[in-house]
TORDRENDO-22275 format. One record per residue: y, z, x of N, C-alpha, C, O, CB in turn. Coordinates in pm, whole numbers, plus 50000, padded with zeros to 5 digits. Glycine has a CB too. Layout:
YZXYZXYZXYZXYZX
...
END
This chain:
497064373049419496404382749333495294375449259495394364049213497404389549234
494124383949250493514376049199492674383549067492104394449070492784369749306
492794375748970492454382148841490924383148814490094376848879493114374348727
490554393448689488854392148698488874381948557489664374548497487704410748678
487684386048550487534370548392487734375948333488944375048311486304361148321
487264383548270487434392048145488324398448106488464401947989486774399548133
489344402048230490794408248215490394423948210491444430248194491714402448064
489484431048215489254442948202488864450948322488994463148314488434443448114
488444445948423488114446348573489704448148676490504440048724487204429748610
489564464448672490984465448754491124452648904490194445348938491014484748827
492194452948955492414440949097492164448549225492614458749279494194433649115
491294439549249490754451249382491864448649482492184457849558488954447449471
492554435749490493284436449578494114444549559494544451049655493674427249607
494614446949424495704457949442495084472049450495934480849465496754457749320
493984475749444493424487049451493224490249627493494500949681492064486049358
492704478049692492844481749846494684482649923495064489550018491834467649930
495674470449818496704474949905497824486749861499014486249893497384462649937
497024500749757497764508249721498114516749830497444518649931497334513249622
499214521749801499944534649936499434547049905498864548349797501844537849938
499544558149992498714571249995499274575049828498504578549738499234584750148
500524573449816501004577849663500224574349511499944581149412502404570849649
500044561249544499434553249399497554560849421496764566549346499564528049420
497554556849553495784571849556495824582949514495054585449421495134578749699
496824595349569496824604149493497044606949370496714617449315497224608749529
497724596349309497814592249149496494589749071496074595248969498634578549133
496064582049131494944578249101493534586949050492594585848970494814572249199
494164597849174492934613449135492154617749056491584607249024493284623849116
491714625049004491354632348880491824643448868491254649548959490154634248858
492834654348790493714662648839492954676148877493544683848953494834664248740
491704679748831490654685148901490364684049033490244694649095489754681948854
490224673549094490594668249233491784671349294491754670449417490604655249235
492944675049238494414673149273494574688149311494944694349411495494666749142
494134691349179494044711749222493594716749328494174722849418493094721249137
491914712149308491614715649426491654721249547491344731949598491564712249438
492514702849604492704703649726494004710849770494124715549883492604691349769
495204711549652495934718049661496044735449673496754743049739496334712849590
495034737149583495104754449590493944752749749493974761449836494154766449392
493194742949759492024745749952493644749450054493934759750114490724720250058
494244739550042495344738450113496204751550146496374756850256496074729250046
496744755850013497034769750067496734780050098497404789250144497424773550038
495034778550061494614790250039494284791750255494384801650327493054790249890
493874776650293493994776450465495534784450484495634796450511494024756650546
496284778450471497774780750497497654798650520497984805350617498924774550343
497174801950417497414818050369496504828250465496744840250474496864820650190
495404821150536494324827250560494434825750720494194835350794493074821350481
494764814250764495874811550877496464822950919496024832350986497004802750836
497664820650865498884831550844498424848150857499134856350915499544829150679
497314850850801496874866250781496464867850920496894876750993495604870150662
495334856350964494404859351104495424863351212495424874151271493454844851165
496354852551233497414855351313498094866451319498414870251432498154848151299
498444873551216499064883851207498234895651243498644904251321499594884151089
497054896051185495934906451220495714900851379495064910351421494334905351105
495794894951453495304890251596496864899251648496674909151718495084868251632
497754897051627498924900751728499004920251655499594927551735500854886951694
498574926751544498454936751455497464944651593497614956151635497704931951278
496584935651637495044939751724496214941451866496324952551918493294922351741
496924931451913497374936352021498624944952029498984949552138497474926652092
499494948051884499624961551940499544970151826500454971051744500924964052020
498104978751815497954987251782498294998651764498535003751654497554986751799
498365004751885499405019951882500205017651802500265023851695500275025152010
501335004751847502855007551824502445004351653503125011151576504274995151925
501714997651605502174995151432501555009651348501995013051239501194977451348
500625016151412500165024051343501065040051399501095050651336498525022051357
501565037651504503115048151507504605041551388505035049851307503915046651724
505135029851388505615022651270504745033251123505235042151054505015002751290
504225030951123503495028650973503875045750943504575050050851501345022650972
502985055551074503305068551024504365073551031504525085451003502705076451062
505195066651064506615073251130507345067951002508215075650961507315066351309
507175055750925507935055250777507215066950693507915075950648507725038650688
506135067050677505255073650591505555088050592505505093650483503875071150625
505955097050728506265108650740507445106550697507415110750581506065114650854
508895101250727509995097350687510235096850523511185103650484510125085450751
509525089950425509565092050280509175103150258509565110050164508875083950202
508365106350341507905122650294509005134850323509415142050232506435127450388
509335136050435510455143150475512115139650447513005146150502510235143450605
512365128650356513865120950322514525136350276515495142350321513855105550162
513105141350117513815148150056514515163750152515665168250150512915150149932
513575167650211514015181150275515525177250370516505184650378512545187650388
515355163050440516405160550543517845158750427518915162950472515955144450654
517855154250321518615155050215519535165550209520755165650219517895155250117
518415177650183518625191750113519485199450215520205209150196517145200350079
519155190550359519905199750477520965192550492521855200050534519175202150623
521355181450480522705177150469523565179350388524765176550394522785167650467
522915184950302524325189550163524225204950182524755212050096523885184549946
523595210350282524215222750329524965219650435524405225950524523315233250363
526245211650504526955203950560526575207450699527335209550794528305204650519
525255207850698524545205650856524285191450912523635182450860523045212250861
524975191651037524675176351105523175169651158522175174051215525515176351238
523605157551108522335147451065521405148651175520215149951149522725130651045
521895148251320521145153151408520315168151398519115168251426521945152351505
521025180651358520325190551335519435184851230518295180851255521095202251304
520045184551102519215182850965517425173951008516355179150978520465170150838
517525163751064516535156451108515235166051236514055167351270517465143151175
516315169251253515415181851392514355194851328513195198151349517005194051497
515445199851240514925208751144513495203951074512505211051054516035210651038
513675189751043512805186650903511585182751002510445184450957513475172050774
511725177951121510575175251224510045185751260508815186051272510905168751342
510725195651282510275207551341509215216951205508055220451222511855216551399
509735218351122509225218450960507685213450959506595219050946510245206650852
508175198850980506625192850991505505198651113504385202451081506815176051022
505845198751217505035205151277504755216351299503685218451356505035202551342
505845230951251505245242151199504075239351111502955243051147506195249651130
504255233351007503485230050923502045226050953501115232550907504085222050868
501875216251023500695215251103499745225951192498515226251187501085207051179
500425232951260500465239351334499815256151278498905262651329501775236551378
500515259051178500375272551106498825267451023497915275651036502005277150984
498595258950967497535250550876496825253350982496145263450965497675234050819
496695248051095495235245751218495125260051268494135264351326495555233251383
496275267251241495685281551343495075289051231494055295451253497065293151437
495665288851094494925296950986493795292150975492795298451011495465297350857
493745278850918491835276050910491255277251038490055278551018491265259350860
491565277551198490885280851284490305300251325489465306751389491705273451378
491175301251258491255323951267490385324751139489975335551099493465336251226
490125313851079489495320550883487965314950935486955321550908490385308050664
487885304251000486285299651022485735300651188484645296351225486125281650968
486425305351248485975308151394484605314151423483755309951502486925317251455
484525327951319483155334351334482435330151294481325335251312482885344051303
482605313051177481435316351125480985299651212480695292151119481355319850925
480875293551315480765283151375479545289951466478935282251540482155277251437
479265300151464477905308751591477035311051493475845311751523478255326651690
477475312651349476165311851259475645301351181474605302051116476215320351172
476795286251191476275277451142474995271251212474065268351137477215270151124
474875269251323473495269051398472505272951361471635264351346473395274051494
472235284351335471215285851312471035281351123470125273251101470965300051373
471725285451016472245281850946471645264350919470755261150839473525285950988
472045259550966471725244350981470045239751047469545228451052472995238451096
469655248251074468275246051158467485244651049466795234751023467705258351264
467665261150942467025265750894467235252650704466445249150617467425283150926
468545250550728468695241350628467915227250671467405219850586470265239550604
467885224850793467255209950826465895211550775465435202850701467225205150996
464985225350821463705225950772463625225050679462755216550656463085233450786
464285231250545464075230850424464625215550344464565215550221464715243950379
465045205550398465285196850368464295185550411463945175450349466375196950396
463935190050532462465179850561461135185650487460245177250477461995179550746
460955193550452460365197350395460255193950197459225193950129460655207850454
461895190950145461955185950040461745163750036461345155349956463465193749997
462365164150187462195147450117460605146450159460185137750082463425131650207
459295151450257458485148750276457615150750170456605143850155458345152250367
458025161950076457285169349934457925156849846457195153249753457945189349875
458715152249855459135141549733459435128849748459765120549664460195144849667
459265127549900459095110349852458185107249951457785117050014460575098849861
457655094749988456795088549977456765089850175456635079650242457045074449871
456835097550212457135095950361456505109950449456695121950425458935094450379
455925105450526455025115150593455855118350698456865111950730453595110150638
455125135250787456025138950874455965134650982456785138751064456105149350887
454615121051032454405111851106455565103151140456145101451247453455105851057
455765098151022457185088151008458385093151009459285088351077457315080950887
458535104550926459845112651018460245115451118461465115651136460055121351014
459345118451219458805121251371459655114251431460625116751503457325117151416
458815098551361459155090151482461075083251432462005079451502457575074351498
460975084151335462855080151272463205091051356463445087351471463535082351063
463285101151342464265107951430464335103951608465345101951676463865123951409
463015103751647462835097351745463835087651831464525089551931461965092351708
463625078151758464505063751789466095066451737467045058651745463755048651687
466085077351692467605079851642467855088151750469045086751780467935087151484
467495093451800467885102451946467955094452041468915095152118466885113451999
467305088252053467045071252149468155066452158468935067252254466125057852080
468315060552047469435051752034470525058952053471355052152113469525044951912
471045073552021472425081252072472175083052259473035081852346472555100451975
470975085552273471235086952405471625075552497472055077552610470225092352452
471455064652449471415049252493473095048252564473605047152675471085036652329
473465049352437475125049052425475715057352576475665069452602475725059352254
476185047552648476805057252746478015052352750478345040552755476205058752885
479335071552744480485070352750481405067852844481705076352928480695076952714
481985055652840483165049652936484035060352989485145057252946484155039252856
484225074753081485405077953117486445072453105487375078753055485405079553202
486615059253144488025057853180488505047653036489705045453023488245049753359
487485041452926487745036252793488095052452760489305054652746486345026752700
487375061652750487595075052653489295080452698490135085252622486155089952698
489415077952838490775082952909492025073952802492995075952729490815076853115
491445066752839492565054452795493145053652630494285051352590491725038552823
491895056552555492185060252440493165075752366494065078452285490955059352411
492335081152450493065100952435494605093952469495365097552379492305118752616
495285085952560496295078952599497315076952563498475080552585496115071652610
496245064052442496965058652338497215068452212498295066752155496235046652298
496415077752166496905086452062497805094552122498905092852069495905094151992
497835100952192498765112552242500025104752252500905110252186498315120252394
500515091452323501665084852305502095077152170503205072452145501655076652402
500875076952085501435072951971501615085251921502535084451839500715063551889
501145098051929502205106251851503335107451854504285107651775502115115551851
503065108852005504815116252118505705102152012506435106951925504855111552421
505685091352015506325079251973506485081151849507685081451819505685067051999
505655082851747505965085051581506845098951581507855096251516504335087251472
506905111951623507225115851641509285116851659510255121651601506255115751687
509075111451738510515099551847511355092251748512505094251709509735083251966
510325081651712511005073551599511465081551444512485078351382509885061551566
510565091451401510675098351247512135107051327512965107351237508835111051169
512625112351421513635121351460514805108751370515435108751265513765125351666
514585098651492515975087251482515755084551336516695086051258515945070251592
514775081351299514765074351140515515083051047516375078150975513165072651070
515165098051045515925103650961517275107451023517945117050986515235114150907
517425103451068519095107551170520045095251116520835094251022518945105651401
519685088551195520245074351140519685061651068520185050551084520685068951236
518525064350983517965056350913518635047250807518395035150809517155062850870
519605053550699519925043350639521475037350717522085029350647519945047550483
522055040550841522955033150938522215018250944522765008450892523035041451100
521205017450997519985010651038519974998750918520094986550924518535021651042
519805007150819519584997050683521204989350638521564978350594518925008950525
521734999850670523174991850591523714981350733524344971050709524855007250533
523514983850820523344975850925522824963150932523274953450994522774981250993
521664964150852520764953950885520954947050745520384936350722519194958850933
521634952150668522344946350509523724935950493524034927750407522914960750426
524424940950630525414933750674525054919150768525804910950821526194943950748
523654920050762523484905750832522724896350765522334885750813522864906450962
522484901150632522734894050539523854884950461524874891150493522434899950494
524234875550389525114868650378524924864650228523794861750188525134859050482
526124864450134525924858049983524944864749878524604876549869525364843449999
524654856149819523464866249704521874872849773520914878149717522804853049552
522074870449877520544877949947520934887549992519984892350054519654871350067
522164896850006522254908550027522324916049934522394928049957522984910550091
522324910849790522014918149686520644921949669520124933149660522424912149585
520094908649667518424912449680517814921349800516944929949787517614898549694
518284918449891517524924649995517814940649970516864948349970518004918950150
519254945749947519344955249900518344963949775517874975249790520384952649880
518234957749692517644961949534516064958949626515244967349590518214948349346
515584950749714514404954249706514144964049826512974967749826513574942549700
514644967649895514454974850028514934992649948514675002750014515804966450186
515604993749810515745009049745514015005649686513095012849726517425012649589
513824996949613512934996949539511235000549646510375008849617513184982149457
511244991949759510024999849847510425012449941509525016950012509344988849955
511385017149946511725028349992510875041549877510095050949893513475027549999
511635034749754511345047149662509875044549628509445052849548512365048249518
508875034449671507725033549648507305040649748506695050849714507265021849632
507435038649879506995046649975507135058749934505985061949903507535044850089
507975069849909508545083349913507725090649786507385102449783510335082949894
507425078149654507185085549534505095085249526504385092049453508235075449379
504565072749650503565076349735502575083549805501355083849799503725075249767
503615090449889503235102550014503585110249931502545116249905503985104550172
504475114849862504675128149783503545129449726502895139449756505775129149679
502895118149612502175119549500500885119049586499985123249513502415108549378
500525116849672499485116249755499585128549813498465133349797499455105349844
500195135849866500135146249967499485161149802498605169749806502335148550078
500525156849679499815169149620498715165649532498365174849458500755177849542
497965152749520496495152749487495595157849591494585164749590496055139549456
496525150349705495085157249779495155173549849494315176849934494655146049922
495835179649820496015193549789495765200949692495725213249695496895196049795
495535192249577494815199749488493475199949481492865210249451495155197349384
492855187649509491575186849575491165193149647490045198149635491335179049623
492045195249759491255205349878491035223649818490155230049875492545205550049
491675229149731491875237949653490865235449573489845242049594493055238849603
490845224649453489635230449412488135228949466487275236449420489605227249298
487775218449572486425218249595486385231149705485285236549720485875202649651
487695236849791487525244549883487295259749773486375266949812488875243049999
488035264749644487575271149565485985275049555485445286049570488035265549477
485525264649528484245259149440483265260449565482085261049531484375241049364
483495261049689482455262949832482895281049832481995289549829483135250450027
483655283049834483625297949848483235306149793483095317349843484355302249853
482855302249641482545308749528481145305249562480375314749549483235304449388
480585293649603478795294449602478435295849757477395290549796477905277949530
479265302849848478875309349979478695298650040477795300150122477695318849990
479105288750039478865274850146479975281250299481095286450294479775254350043
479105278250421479725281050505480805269250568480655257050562478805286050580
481775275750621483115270350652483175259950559482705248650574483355265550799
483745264150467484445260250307485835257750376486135245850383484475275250157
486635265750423487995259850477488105248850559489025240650560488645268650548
487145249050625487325234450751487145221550671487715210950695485895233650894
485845224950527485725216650440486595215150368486615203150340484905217650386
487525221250310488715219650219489815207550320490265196750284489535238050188
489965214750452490725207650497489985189250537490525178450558491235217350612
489035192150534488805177050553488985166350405489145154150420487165175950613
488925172450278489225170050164490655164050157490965152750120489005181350094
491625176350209492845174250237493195159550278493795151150210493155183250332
492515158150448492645147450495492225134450410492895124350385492055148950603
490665138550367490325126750300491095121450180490785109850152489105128250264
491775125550123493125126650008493735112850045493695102449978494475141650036
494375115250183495325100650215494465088850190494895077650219495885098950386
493415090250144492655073150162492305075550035491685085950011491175068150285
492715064649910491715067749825490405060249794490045049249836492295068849725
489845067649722488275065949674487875068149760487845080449757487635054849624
487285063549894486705060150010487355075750080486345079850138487225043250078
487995081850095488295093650126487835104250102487445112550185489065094950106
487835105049988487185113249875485795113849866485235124849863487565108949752
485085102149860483675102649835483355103949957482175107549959482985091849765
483925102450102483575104850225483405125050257482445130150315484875095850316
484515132250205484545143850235483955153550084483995165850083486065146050293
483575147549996482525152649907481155150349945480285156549884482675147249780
480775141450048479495139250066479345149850185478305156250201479115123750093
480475151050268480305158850403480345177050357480105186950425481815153550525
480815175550199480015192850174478955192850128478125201950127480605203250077
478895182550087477165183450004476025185150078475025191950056476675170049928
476345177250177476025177250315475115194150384474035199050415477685174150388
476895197150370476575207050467475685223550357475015233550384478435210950561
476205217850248475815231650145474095231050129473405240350088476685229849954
473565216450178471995213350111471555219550270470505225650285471395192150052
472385217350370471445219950467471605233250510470945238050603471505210850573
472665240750431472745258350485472285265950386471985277650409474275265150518
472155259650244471995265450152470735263950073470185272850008472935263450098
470265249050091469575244050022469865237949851470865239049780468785252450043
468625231749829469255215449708469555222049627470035213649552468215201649631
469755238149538470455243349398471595243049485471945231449507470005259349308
472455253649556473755251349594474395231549590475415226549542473695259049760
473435226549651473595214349698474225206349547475335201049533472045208549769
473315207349462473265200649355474855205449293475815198849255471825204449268
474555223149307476215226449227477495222749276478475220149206476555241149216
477405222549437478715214349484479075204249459480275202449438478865212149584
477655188149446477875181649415478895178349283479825170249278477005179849434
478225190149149478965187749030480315197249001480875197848891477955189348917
480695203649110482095209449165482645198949213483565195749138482105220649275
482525189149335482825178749346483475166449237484615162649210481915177149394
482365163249200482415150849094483555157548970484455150848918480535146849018
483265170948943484685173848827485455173248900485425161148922484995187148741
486505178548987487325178549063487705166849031488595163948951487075181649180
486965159049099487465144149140487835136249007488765128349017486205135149226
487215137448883487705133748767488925142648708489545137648614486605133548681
489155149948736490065154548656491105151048742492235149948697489945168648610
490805148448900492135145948981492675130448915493865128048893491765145249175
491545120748888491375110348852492485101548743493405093448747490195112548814
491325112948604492115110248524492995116848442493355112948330491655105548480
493305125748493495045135748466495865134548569496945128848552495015153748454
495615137948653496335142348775497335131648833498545131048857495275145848884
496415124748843496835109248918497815096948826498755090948877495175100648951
497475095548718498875092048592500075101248549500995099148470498255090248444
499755112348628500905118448605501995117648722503095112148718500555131648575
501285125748842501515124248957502315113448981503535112048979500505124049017
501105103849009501515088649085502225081648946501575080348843499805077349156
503215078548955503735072548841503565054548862503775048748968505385078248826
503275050048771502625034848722503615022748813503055011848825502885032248510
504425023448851504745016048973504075013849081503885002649128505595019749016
503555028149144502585027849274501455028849277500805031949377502735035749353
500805025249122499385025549109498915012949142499575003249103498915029548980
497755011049215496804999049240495424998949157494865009249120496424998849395
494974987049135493854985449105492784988149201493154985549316493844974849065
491574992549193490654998449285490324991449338490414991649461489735004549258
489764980849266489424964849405490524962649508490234960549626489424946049321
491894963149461492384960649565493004972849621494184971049651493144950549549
492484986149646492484997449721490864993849841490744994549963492425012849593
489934990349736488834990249822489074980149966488654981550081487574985349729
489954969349902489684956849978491014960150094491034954950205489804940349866
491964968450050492884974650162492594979650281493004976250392493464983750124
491564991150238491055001650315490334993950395490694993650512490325012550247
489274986650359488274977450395488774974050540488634978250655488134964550290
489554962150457490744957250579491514966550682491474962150797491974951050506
492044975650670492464987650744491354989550871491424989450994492515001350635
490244991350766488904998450853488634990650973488154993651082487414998750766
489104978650919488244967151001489424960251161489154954051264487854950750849
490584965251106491644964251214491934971751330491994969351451492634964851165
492164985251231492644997951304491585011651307491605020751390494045002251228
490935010651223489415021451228490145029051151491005024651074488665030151387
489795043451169490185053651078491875057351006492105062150895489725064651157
492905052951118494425052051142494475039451091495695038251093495065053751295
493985027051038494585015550946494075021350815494715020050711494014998650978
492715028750823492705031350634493835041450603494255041550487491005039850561
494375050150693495365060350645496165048150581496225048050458496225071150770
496665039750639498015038050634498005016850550498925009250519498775042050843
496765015650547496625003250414497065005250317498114998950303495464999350360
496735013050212496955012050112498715016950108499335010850021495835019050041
499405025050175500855023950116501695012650174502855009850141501655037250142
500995006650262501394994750325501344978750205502044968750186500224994150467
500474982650169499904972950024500914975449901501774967349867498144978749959
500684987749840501384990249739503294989749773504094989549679500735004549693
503704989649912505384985449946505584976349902506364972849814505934983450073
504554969249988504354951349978504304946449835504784935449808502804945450051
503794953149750503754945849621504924949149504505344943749401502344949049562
505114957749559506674967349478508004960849551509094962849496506734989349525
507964952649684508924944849742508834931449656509654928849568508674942949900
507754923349688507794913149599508124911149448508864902149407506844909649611
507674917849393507454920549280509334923449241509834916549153506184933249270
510054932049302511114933049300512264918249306513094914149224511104942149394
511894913949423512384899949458512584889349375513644883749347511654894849535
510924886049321510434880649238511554880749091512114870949043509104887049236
511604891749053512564899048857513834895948945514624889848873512404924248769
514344897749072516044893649084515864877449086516864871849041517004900349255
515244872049111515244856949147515304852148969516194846248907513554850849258
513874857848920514014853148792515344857448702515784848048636512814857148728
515874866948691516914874048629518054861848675518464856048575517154891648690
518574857248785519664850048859519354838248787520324833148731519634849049028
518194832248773517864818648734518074818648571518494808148522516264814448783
517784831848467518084834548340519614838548329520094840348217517154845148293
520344839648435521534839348408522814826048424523914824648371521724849648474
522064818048522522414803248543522244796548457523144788948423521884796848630
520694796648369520584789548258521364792548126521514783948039519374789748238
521814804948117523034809148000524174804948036524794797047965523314824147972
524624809148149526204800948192525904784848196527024779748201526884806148378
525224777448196525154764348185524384757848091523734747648111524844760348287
524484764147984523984762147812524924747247786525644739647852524644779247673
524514748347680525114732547625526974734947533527284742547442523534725147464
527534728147583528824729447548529274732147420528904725447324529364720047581
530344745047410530574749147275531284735147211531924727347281531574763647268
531054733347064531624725047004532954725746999533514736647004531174724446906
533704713546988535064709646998535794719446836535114720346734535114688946996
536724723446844537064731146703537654717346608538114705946622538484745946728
537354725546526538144712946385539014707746401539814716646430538664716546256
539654696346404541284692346392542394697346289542544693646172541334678346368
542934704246343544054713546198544874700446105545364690546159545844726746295
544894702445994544994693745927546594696545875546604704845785543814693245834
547884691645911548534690545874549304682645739548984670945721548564690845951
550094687745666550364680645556551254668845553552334672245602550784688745476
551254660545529551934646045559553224648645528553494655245428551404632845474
554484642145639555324639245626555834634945515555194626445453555374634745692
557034639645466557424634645299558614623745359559354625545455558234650645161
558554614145285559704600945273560894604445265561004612145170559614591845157
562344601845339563234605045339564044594245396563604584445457563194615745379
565254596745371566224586045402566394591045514566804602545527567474583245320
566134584045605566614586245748568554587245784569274580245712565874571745832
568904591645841570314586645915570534578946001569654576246082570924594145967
571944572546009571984566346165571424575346229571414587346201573354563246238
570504565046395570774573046478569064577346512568554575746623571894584046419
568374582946397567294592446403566104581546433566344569446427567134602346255
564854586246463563954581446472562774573346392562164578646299563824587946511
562494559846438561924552946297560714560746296559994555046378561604534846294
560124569846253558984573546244559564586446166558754594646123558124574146380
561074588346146561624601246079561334614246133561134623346053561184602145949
561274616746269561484629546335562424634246399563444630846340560794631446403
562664640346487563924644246538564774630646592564314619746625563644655246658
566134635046588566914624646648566894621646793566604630246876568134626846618
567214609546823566784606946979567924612547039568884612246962566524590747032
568174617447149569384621047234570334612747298570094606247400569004627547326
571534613147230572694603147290572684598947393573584591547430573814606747297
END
């Protein structure tokens, strides 16, 4: 070893023969973080790609999964209501499927019998709205009907460009029609024998993780169920009032628009502002920009009052998300599964965080109860203080210490 002069000059030799340990010691703990949070944050980002890569190869089947729970919380309660009329679980489940697709079914033939006639007058309707709309952005902004000309132009261009795959378009019609028939299939069995399934799959659990797994698998169940409920009647009230609010200012096929409201409901924000733009849409170009303008602010109330009443009442504060991370759900959804991952992101998100989150309070709760049972030892009690032996003449026989006699 060799020393410096001054004594203040760390030893390089010992600085070159330190082990990876005495380096990472050495760090700056700024440095230490760092690389530690780079580290997981790879680990984490890893982990997601992979999952989204095998999510990509099978598509159908997770987004039949996803709706087939999602219809399932939604339909628990009715399949409930038919079992405690001591109808068998097989009927009860049949019933509540069958339910659902009356339901569908009666919805598409009424709004198809309420707007049928008026689909031969939206044509023209729309012609006459396109003129009066080229006519407003050429009067108000900065763009001649030269340059309109030719934008539309290259926008016809470019759709005609696009040529459709038969047998991609075959293949797809394919995959939806068997992912229904399949969600369908699975929501029968799920509510038939769904919680068999769970208590099943509870028994292969072992020790204190079947407690947890239990408490968290009620806890995203009832997130799912209190979800789709609270979701299915915002966005029913939505479709009611903006479908109201089109009928009252003569906007044509107001019902087909309500129902797309409806739909747009299951996604939020991004749902909503998607099927408020598609009446505004349609009211500026059949009606022109006063209708246009009033739907808009039929719209925008709606949507606040769904916002901020509706939705804290409704959705109760367990299954509420923050909007960034609704946006960044959907986003993600969009970007996996197209229109069928944004349905089904965000209650996929909010399970996920009402599971953990659950996990998380039993783990901590178990660990606050270990640390009370293994507190620091109660103190020893006082020594009882007896009063001293008084002096006595002993007898033959008895004990030198003057207690009982010893035994012959």
């Amino acid at each position: 070893m060799v020393a410096s002069d001054d004594g203040n000059q760390p030893d390089r030799t010992a600085v070159r023969g330190a082990g990876p340990r005495q380096t990472w010691a050495a760090l700056p703990w700024l440095v230490r973080s760092a690389v530690v949070w780079s580290a997981c944050l790879v680990v984490i980002s890893a982990g997601l790609y992979l999952l989204a890569r095998i999510t990509l190869l099978v598509t159908p089947l997770a987004i039949a999964v996803a709706a087939t729970l999602f219809l399932a919380a939604l339909l628990d309660p009715v399949q409930l209501a038919l079992r405690r009329l001591r109808l068998p679980a097989a009927l009860a489940a049949l019933l509540s499927v069958l339910l659902l697709l009356g339901i569908l079914g009666g919805v598409g033939a009424l709004v198809w019998s309420l707007t049928a006639d008026q689909f031969s007058e939206l044509g023209e309707e729309l012609r006459q709205g396109l003129e009066r709309t080229r006519d407003f952005v050429t009067s108000t902004l900065p763009v001649s009907d030269q340059q309109l000309d030719s934008l539309l132009a290259q926008l016809r261009q470019a759709i005609s460009q696009q040529q459709v795959d038969p047998v991609a378009s075959a293949r797809t019609v394919a995959e939806v029609v068997g992912s229904i028939l399949l969600a369908l299939v699975l929501l029968f069995f799920l509510l038939k024998d769904g919680r068999e399934m769970w208590r099943w799959t509870l028994r292969r659990a072992a020790g204190p993780n079947r407690d947890i797994a239990a408490e968290a698998g009620r806890t995203g169940w009832h997130t799912l169920g209190s979800y789709s409920r609270g979701t299915m009647l915002i966005a029913a009230i939505d479709a009611i009032g903006i479908g109201l609010a089109l009928v009252l200012l003569r906007v044509p096929l107001a019902f087909p628009l309500a129902l797309i409201t409806f739909i747009g409901g299951f996604v939020p924000i991004v749902g909503a502002t998607v099927a408020g733009a598609v009446a505004v849409l349609v009211a500026l170009a059949a009606n022109g920009p006063t209708t246009a303008l009033l739907t808009l602010a039929a719209v925008i109330a709606v949507q606040q009052i769904e916002g901020n009443l509706l939705e804290p009442l409704v959705m109760k504060r367990q299954v509420r998300l923050h909007p960034v991370v609704i946006l960044v759900a959907v986003t993600a959804g969009t970007l996996i599964a197209g229109i069928a991952g944004a349905f089904v992101a965000v209650p996929i998100v909010a399970v996920a965080w009402r599971v953990v989150d659950s996990v998380q309070r039993q783990r901590q709760a178990a660990a606050d109860g270990s640390d009370s049972a293994s507190g620091p030892p109660a103190p020893d009690p006082p020594p009882s203080k007896k009063p001293p032996a008084r002096p006595s003449t002993a007898p033959s026989g008895s004990s030198p210490a003057g207690g009982d006699p010893e035994p012959a």
